[in-house]
N, C-alpha and C positions, 0 to 999 in steps of 0.2 A: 504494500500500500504506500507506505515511504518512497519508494524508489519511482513509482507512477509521479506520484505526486510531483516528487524531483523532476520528472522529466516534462512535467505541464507546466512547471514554474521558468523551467529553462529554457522552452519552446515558447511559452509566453512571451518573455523577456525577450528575447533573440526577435520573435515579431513585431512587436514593438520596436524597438531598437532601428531594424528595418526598414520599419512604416515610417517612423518620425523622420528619419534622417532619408530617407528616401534614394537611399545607396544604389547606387549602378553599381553594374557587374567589375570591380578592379582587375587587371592584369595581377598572375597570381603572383605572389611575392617567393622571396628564398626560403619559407616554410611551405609553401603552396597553397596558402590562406588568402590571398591578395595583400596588395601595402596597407591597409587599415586594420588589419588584424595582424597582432603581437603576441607567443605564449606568453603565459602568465612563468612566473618564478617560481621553483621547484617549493623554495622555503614558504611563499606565500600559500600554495596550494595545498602544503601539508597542514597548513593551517585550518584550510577550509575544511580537505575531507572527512570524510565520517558521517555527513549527513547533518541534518538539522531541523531544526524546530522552531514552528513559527510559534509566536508570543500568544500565549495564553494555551500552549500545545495541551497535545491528548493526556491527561491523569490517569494512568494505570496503578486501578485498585488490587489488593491480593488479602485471599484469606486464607486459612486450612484449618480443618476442624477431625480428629479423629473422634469418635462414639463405639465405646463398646456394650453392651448388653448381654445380660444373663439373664433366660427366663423373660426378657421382654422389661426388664427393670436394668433403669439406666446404672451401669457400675461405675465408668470411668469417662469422661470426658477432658479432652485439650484442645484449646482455640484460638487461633490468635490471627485477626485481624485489622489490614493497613488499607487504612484508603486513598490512601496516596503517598507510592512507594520513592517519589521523588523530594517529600517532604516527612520521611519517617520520624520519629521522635526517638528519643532513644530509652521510654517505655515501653514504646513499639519494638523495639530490636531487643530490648532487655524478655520480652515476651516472647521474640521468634526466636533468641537462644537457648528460654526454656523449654520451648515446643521440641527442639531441634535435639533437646539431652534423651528422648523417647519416651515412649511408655509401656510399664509393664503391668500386667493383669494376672491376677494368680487365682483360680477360682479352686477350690476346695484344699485339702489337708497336705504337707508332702511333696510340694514344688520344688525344683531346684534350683531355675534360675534366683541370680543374685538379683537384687536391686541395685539398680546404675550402669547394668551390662547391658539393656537397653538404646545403648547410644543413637539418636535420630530412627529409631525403627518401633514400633508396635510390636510386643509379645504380647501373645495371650497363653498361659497355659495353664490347664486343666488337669484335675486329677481326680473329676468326679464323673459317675454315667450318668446317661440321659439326658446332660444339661442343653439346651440351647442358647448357644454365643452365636454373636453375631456384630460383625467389626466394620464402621467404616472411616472411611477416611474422604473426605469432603473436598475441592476443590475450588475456589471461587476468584475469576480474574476477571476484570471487567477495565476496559478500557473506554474512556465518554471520546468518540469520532464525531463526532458529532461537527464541531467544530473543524475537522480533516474534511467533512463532505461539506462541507460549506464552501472553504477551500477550493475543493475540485471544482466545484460547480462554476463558480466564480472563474476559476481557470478554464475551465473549458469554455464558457461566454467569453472571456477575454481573447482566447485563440481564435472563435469562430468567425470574434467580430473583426479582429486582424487580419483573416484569412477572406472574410468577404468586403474589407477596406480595401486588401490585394486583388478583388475580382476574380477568388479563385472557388 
């Protein structure tokens, strides 16, 4: 979606650029761009790449919740959610490193595992019949585009209207 977008904002721009200044075709220069065009500088470019984000960009939210149950009665639950992973708190982080030490679930008499061997994973272990357990693990990301397709839209009227100021 990023890299679309990049290439609307760049084809935008480049049309424009075009229209306003109303360039004729130059003989092509020693890059073979014609004389009005120059590369850019290696150390400026590094600068730029990696992409980018327009002002007020998308908020990518994140949660995770594991739930374990015995018998249909809640035993163990962990959860920790960030609603916006680019402004985390560091209760928020203090929270994802507790989520992240695991959890262990021991239902009846005679378990082996230790407490704290656990590390970022879910045990459950059982030493009783008939029980029903039942483990999940929850996933929730959500990212507001909202603002991305606005964006687009915007970009793609701006191209169209470029491309029919060109008459094409």
């Amino acid at each position: 979606m990023r890299a679309r977008l990049h290439v609307v904002l760049v084809a935008a721009a480049l049309m424009a650029i075009l229209h306003a200044a109303a360039v004729e075709a130059a003989p092509p220069g020693p890059n073979g761009l014609g004389t009005e065009w120059a590369p850019i500088e290696v150390d400026r470019l590094a600068d730029i790449r990696g992409g980018f984000q327009l002002p007020g960009g998308p908020v990518l939210s994140f949660g995770i919740e594991r739930v374990v149950r015995v018998n249909g009665l809640l035993v163990a639950q962990a959860s920790v959610r960030i609603p916006d992973i680019a402004h985390i708190t560091a209760e928020q982080a203090q929270a994802l490193a507790e989520f992240n030490r695991g959890l262990l679930v021991q239902v009846g008499e005679g378990n082996r595992v230790v407490a704290g061997t656990a590390t970022g994973a879910l045990v459950v272990q059982n030493s009783l019949d008939d029980e029903s357990i039942s483990a999940v693990t929850r996933l929730e990301v959500g990212v507001d585009t909202l603002g991305i397709y606005k964006a687009i839209n915007f970009n793609d009227a701006l191209v169209d209207a470029q491309l029919g100021a060109l008459g094409r």
